[in-house]
PyMOL Python script that loads the backbone (N, CA, C, O; Angstrom):
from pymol import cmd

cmd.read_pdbstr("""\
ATOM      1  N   UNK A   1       6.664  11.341  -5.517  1.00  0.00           N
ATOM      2  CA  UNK A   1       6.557  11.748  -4.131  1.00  0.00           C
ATOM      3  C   UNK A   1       7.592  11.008  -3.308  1.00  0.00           C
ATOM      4  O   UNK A   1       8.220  10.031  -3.716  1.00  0.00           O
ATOM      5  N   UNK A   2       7.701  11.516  -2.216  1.00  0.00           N
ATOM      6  CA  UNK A   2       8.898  11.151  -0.868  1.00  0.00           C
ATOM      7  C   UNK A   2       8.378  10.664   0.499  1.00  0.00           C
ATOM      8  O   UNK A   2       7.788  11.541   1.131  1.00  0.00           O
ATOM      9  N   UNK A   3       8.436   9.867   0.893  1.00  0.00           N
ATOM     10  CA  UNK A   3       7.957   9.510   1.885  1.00  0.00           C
ATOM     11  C   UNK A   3       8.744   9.142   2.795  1.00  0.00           C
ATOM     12  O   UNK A   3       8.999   7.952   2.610  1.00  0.00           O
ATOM     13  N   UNK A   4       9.546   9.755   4.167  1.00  0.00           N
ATOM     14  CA  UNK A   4      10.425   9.773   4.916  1.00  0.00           C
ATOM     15  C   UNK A   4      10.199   9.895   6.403  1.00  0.00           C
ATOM     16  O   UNK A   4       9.051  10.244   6.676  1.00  0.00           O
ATOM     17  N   UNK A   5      11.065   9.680   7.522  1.00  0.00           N
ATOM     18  CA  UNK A   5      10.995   9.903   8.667  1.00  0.00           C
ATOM     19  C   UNK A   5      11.742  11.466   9.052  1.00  0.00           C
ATOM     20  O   UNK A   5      11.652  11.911  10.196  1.00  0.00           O
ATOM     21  N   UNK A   6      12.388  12.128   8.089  1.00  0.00           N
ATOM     22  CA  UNK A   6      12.540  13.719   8.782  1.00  0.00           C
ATOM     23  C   UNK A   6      12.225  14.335   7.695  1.00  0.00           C
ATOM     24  O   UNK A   6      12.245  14.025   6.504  1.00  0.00           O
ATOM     25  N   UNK A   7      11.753  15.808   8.630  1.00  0.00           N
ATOM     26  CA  UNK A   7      11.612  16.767   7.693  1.00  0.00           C
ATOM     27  C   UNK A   7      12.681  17.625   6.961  1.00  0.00           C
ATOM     28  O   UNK A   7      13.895  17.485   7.107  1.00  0.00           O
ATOM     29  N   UNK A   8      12.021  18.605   6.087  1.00  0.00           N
ATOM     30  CA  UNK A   8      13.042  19.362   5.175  1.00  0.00           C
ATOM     31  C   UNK A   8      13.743  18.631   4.488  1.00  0.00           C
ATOM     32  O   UNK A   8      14.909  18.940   4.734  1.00  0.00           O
ATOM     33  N   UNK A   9      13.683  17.336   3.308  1.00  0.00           N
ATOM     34  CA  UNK A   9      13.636  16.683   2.124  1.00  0.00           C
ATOM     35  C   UNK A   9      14.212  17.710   1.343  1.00  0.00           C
ATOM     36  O   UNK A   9      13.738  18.845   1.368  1.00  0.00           O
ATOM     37  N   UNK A  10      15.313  17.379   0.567  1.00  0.00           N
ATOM     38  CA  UNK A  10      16.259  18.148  -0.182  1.00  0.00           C
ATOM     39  C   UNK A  10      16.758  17.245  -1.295  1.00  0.00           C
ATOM     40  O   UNK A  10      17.869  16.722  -1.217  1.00  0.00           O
ATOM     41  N   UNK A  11      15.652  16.987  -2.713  1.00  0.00           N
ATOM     42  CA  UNK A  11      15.952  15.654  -3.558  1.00  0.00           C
ATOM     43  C   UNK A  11      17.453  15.811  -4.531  1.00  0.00           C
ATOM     44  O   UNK A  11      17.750  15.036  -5.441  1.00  0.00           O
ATOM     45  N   UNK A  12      18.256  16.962  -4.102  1.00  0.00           N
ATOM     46  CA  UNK A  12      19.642  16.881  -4.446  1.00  0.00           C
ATOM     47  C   UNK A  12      20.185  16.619  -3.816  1.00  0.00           C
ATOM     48  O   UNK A  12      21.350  16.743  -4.192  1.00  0.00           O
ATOM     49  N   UNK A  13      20.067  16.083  -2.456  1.00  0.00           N
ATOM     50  CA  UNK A  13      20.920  15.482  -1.378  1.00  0.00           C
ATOM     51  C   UNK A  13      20.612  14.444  -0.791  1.00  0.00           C
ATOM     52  O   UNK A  13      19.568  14.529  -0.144  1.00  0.00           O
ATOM     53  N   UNK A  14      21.270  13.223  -0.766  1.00  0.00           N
ATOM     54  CA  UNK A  14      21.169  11.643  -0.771  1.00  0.00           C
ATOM     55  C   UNK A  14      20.741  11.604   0.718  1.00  0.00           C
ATOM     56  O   UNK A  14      21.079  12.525   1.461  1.00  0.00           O
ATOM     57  N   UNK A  15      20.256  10.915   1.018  1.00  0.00           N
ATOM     58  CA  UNK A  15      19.260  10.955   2.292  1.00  0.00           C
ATOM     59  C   UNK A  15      19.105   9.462   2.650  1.00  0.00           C
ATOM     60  O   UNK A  15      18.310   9.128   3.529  1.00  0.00           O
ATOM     61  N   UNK A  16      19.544   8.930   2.257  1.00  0.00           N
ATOM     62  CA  UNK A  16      19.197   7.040   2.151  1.00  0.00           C
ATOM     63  C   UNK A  16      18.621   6.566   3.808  1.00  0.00           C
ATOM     64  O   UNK A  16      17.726   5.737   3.969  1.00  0.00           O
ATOM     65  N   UNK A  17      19.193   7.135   4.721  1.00  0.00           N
ATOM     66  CA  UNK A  17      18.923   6.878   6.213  1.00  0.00           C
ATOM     67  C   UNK A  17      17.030   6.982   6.580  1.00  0.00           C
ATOM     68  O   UNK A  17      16.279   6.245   7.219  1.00  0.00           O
ATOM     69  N   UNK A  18      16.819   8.243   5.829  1.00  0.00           N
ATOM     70  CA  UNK A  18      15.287   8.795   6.583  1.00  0.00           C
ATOM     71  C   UNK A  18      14.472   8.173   5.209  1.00  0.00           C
ATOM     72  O   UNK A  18      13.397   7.582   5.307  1.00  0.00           O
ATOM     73  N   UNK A  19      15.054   8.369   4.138  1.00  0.00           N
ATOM     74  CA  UNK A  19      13.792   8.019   2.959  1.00  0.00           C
ATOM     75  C   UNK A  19      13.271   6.341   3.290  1.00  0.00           C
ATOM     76  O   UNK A  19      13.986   5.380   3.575  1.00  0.00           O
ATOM     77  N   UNK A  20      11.535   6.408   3.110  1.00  0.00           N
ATOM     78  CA  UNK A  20      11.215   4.933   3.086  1.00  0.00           C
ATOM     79  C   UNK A  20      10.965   4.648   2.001  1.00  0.00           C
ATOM     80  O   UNK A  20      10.937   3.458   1.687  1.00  0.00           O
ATOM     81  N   UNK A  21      10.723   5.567   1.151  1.00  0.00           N
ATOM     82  CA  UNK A  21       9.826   5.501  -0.488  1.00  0.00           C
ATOM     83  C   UNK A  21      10.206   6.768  -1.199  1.00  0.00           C
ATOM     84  O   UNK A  21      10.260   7.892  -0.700  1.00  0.00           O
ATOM     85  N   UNK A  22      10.502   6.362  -2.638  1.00  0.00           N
ATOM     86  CA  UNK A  22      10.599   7.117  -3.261  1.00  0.00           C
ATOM     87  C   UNK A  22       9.617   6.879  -4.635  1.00  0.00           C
ATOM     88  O   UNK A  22       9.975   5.911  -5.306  1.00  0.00           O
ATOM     89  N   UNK A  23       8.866   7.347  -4.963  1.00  0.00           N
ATOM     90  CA  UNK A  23       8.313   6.923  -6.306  1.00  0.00           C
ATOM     91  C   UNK A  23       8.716   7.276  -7.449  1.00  0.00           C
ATOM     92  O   UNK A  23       9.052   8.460  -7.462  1.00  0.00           O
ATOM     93  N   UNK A  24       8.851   6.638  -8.626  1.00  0.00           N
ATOM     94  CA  UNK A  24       8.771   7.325 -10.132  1.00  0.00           C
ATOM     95  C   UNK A  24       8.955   8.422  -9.847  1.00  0.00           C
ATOM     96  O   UNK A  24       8.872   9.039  -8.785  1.00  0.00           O
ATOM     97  N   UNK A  25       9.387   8.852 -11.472  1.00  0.00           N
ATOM     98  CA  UNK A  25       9.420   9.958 -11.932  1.00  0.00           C
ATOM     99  C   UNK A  25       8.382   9.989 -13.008  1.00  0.00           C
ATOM    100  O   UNK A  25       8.525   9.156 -13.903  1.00  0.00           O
ATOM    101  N   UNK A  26       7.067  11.036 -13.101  1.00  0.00           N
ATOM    102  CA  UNK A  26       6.226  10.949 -14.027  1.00  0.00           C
ATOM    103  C   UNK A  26       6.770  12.222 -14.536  1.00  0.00           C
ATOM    104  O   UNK A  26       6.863  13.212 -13.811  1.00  0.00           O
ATOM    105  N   UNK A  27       7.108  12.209 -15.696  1.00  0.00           N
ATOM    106  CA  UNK A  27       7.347  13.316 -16.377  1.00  0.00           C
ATOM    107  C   UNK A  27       6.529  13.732 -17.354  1.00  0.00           C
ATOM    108  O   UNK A  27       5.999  12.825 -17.998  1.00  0.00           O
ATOM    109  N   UNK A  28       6.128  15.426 -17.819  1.00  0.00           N
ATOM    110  CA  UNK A  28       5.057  15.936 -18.669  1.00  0.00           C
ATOM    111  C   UNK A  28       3.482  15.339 -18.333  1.00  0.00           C
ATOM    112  O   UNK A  28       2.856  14.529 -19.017  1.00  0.00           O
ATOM    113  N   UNK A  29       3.120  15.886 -17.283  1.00  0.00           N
ATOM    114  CA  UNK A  29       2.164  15.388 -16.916  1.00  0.00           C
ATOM    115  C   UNK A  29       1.452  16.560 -15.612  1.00  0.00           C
ATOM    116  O   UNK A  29       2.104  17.186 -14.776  1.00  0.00           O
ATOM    117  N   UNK A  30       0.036  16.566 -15.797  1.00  0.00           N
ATOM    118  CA  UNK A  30      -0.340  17.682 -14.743  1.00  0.00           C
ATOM    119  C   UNK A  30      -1.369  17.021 -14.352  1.00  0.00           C
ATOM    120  O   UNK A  30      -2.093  17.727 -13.650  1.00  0.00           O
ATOM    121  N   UNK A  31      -1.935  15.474 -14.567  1.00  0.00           N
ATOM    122  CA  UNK A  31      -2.686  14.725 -13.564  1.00  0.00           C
ATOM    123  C   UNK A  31      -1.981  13.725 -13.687  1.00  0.00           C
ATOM    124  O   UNK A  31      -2.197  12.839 -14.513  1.00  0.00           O
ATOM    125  N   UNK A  32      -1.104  13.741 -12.928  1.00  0.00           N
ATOM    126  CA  UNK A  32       0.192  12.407 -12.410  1.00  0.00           C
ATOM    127  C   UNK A  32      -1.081  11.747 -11.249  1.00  0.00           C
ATOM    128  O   UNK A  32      -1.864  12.276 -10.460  1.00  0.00           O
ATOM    129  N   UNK A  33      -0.745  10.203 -11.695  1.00  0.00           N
ATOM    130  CA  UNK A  33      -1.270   9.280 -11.003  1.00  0.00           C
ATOM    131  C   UNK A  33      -0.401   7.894 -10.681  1.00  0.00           C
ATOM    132  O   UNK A  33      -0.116   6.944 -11.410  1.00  0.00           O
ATOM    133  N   UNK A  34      -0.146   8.132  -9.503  1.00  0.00           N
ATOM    134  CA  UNK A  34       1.391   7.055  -8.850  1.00  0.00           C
ATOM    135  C   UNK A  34       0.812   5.415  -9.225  1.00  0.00           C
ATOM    136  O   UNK A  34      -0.414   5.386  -9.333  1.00  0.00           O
ATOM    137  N   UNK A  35       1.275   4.517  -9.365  1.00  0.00           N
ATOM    138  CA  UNK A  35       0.642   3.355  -9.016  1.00  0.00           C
ATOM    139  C   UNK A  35       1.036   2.783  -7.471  1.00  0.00           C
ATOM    140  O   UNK A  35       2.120   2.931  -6.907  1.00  0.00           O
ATOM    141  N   UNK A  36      -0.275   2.022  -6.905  1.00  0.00           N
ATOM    142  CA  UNK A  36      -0.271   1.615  -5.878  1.00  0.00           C
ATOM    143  C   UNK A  36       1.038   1.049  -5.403  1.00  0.00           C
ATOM    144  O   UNK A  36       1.866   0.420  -6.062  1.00  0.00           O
ATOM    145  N   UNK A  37       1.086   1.562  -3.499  1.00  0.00           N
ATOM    146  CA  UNK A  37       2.790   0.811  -3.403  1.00  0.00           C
ATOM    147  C   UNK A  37       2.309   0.017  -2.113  1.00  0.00           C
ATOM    148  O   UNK A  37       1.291   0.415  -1.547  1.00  0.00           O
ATOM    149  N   UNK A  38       2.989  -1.083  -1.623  1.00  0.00           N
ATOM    150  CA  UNK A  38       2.722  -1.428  -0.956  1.00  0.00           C
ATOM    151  C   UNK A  38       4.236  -1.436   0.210  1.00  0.00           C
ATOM    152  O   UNK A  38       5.235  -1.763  -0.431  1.00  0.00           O
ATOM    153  N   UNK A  39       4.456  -1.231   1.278  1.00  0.00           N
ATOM    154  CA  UNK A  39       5.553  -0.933   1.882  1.00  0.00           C
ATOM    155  C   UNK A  39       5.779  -1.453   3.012  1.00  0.00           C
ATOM    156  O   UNK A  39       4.772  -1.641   3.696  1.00  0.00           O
ATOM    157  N   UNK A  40       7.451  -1.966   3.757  1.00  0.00           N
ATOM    158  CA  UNK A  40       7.252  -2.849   4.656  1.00  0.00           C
ATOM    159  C   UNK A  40       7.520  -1.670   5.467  1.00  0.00           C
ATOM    160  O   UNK A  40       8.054  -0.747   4.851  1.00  0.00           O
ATOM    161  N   UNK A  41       7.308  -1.504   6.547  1.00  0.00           N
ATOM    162  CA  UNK A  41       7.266   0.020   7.454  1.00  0.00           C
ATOM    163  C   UNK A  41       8.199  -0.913   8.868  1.00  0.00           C
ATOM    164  O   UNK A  41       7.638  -1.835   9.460  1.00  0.00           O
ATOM    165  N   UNK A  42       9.405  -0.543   9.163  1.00  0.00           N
ATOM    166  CA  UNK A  42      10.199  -1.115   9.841  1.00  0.00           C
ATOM    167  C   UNK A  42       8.734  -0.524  11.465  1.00  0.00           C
ATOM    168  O   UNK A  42       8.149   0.554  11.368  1.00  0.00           O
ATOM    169  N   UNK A  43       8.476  -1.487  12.694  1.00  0.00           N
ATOM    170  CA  UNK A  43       7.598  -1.413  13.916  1.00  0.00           C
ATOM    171  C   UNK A  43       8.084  -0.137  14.039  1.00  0.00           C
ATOM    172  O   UNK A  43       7.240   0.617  13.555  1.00  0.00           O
ATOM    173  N   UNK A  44       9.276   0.636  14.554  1.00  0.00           N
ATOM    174  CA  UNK A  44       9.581   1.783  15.534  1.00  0.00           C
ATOM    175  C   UNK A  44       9.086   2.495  14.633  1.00  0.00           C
ATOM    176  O   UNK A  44       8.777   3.465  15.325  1.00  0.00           O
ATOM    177  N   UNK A  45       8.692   2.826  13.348  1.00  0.00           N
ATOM    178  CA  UNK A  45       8.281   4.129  12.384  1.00  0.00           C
ATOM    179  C   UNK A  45       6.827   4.013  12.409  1.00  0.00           C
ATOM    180  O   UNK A  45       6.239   5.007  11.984  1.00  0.00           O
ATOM    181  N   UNK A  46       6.115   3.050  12.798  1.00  0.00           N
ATOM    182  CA  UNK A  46       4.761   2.427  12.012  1.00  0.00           C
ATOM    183  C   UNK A  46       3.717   3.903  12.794  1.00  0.00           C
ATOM    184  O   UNK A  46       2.727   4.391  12.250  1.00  0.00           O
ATOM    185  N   UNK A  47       4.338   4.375  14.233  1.00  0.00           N
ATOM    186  CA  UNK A  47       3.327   5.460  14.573  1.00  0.00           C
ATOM    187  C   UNK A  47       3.968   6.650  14.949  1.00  0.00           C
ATOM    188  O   UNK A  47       3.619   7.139  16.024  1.00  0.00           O
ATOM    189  N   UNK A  48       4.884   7.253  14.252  1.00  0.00           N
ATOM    190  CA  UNK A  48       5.789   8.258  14.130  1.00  0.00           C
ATOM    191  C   UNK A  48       5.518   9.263  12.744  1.00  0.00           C
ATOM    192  O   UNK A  48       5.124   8.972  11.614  1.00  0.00           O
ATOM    193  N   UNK A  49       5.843  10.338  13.252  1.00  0.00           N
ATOM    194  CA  UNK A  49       5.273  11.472  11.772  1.00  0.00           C
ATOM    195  C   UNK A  49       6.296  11.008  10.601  1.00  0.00           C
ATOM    196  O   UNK A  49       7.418  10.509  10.692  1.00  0.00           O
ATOM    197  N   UNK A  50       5.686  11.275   9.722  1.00  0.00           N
ATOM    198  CA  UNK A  50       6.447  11.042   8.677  1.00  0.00           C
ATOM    199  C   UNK A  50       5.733  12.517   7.406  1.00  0.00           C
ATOM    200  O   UNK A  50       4.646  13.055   7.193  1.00  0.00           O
ATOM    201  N   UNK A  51       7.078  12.607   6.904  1.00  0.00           N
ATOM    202  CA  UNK A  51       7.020  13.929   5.789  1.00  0.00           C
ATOM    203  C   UNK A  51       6.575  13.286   4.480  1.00  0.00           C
ATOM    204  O   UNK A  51       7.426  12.541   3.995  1.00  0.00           O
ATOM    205  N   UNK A  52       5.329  13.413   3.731  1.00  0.00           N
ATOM    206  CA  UNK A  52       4.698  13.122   2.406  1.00  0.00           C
ATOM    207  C   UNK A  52       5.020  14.168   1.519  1.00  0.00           C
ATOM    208  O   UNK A  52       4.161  15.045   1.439  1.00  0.00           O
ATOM    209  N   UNK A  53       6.625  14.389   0.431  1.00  0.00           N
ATOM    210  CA  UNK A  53       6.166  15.425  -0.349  1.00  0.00           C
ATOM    211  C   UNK A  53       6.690  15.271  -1.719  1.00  0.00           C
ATOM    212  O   UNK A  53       7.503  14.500  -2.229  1.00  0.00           O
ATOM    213  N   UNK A  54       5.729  16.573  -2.299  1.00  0.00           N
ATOM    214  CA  UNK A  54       5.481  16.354  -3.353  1.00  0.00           C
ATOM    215  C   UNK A  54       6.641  17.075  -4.281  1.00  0.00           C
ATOM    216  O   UNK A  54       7.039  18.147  -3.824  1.00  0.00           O
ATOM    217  N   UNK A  55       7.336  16.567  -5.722  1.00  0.00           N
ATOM    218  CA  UNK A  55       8.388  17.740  -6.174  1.00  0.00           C
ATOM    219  C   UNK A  55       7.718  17.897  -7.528  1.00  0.00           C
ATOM    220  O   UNK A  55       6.643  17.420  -7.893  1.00  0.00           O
ATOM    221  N   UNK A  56       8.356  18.469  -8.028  1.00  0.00           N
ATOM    222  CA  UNK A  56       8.077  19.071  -9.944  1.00  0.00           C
ATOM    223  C   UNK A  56       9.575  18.415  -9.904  1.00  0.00           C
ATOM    224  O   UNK A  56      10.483  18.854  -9.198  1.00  0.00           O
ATOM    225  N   UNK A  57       9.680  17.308 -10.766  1.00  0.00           N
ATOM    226  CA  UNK A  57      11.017  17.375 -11.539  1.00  0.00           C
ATOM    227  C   UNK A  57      11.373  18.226 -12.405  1.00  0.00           C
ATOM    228  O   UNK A  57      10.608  18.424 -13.349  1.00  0.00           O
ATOM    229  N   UNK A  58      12.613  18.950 -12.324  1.00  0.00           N
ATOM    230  CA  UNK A  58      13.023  19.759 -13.536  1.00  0.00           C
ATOM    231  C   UNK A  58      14.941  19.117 -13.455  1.00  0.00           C
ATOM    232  O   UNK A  58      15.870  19.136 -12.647  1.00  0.00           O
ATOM    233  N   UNK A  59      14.588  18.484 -15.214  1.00  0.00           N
ATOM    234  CA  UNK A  59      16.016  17.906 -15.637  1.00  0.00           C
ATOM    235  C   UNK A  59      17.454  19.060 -15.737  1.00  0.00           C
ATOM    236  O   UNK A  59      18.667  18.903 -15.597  1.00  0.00           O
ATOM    237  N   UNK A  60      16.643  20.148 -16.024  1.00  0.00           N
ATOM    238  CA  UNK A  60      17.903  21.256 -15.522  1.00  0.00           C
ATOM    239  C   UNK A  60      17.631  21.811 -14.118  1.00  0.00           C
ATOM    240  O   UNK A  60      16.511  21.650 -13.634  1.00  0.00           O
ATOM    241  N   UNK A  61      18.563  22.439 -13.453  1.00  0.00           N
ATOM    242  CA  UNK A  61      18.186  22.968 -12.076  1.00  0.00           C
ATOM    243  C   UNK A  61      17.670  22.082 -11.089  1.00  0.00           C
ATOM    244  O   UNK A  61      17.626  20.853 -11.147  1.00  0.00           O
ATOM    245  N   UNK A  62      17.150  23.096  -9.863  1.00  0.00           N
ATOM    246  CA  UNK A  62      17.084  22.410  -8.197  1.00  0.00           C
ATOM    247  C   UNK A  62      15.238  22.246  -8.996  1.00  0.00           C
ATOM    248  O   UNK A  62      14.574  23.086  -9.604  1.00  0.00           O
ATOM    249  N   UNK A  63      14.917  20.762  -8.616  1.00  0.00           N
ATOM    250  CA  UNK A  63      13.581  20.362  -8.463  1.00  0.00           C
ATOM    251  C   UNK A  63      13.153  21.299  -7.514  1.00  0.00           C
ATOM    252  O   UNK A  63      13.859  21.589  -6.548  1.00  0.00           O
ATOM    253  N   UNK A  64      11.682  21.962  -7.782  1.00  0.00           N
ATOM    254  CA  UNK A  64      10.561  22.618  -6.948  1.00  0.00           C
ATOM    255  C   UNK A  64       9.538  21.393  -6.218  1.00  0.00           C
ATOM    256  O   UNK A  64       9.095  20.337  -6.670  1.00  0.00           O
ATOM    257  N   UNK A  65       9.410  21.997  -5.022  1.00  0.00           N
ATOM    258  CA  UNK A  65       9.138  21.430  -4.245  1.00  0.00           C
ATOM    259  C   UNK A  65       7.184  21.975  -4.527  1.00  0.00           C
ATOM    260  O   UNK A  65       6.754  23.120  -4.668  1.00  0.00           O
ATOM    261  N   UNK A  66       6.427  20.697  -4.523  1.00  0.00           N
ATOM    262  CA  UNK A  66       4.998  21.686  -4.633  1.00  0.00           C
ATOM    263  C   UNK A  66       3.990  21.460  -3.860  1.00  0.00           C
ATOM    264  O   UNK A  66       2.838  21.837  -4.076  1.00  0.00           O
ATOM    265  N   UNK A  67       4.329  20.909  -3.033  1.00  0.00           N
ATOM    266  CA  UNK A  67       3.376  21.161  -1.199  1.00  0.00           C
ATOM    267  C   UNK A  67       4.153  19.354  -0.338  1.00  0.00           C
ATOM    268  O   UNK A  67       4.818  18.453  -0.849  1.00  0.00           O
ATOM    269  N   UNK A  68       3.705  19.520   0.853  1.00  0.00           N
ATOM    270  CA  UNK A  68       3.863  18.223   1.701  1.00  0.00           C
ATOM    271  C   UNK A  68       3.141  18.783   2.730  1.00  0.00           C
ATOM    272  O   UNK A  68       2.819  19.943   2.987  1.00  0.00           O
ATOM    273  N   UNK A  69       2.845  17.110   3.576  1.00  0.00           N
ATOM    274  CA  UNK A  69       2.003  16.987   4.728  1.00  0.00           C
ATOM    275  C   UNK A  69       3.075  16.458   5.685  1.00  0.00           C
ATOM    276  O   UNK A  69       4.294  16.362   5.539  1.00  0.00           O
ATOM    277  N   UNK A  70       2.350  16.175   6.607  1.00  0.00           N
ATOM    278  CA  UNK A  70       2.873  15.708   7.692  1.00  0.00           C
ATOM    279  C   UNK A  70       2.123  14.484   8.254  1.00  0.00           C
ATOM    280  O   UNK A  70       1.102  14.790   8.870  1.00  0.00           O
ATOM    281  N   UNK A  71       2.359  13.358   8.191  1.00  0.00           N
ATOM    282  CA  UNK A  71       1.185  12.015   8.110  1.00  0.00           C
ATOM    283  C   UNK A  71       1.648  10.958   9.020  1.00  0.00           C
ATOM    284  O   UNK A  71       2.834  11.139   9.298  1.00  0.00           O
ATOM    285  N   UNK A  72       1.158   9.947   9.570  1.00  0.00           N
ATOM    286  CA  UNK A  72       1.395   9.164  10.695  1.00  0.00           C
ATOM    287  C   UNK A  72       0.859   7.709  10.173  1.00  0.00           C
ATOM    288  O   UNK A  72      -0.289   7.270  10.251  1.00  0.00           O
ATOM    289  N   UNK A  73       2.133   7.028   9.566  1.00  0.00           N
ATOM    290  CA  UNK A  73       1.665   5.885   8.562  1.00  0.00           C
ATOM    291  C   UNK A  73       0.354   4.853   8.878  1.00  0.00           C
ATOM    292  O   UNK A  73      -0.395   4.215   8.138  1.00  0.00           O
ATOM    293  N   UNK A  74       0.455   5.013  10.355  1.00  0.00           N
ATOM    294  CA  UNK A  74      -0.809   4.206  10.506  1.00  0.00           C
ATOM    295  C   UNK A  74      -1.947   4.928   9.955  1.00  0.00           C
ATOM    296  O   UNK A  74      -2.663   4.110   9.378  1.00  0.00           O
ATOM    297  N   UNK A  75      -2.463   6.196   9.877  1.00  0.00           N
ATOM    298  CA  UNK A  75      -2.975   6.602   8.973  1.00  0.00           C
ATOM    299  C   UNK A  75      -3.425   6.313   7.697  1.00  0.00           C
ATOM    300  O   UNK A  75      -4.560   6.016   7.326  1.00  0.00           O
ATOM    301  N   UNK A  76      -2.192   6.461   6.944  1.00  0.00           N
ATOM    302  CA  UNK A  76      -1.690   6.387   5.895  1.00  0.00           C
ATOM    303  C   UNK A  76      -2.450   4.771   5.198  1.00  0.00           C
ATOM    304  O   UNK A  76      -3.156   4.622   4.201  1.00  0.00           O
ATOM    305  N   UNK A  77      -2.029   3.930   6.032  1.00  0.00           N
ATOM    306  CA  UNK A  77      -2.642   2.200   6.042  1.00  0.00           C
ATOM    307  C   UNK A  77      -4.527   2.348   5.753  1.00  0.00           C
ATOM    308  O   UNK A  77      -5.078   1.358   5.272  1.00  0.00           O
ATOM    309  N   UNK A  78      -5.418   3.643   6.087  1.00  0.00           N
ATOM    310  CA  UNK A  78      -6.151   3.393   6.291  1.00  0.00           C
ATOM    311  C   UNK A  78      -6.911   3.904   4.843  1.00  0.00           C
ATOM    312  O   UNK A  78      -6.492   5.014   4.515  1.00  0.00           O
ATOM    313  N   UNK A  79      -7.566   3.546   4.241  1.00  0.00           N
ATOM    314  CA  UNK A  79      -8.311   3.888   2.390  1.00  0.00           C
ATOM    315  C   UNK A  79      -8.846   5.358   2.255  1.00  0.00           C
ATOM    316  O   UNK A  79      -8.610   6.318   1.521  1.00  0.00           O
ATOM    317  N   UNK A  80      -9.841   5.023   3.518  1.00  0.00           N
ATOM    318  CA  UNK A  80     -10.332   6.166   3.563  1.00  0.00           C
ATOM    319  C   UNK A  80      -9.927   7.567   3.952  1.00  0.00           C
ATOM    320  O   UNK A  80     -10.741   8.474   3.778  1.00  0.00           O
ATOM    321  N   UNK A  81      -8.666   7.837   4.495  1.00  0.00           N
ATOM    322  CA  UNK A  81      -8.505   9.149   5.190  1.00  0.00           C
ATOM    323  C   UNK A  81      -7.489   9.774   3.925  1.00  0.00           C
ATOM    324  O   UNK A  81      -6.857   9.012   3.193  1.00  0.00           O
ATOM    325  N   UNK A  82      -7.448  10.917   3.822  1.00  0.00           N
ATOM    326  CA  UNK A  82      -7.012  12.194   3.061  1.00  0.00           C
ATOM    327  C   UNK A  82      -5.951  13.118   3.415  1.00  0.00           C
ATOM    328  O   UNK A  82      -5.975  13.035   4.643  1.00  0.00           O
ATOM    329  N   UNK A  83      -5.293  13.712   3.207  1.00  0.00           N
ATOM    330  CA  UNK A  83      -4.114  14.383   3.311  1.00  0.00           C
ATOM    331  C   UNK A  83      -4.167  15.428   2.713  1.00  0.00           C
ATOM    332  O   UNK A  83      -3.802  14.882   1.671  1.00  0.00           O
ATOM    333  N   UNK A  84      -4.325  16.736   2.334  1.00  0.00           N
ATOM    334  CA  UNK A  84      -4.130  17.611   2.225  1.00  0.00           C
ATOM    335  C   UNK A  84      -2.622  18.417   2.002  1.00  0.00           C
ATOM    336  O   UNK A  84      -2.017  18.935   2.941  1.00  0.00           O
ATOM    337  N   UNK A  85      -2.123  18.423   0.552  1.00  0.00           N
ATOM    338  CA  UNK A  85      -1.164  19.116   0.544  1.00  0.00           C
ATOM    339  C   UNK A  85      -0.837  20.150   0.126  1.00  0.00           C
ATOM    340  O   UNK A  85       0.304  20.565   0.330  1.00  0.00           O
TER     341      UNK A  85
END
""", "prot")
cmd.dss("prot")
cmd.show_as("cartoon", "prot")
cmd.util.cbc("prot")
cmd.orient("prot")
């Protein structure tokens, strides 16, 4: 998954400015489970939308994109709340 300050994430195009997180690559897998991240969130982003999304790696061709949210890291900080993608 991608976790950034703009939308429309394009993982063939270097983005280094907006990305905060990028995770692994779990490959062959259809219950992918990330391990916990812990992240320093620069103050001006900490209550600003941020784009959560999700891709299918594919080693040939453009990676498929297979849903994202739209999330507000303070949120995000909290155990209990859910996201929907």
């Amino acid at each position: 998954f991608v976790l950034r300050t703009e939308k429309g994430y394009d993982p063939s195009v270097a983005h280094p400015q907006s990305v905060l997180y990028k995770s692994e690559i779990i490959k062959k897998s259809l219950n992918v489970t990330w391990k916990p991240v812990k992240l320093m969130i620069p103050a001006d982003v900490y209550n600003m939308p941020l784009e959560l999304s999700v891709w299918d790696y594919d080693e040939i061709g453009a990676h498929d994109l297979i849903g994202s949210a739209t999330v507000v890291f303070s949120r995000l900080a909290d155990p209990t709340e859910t996201f929907p993608i």
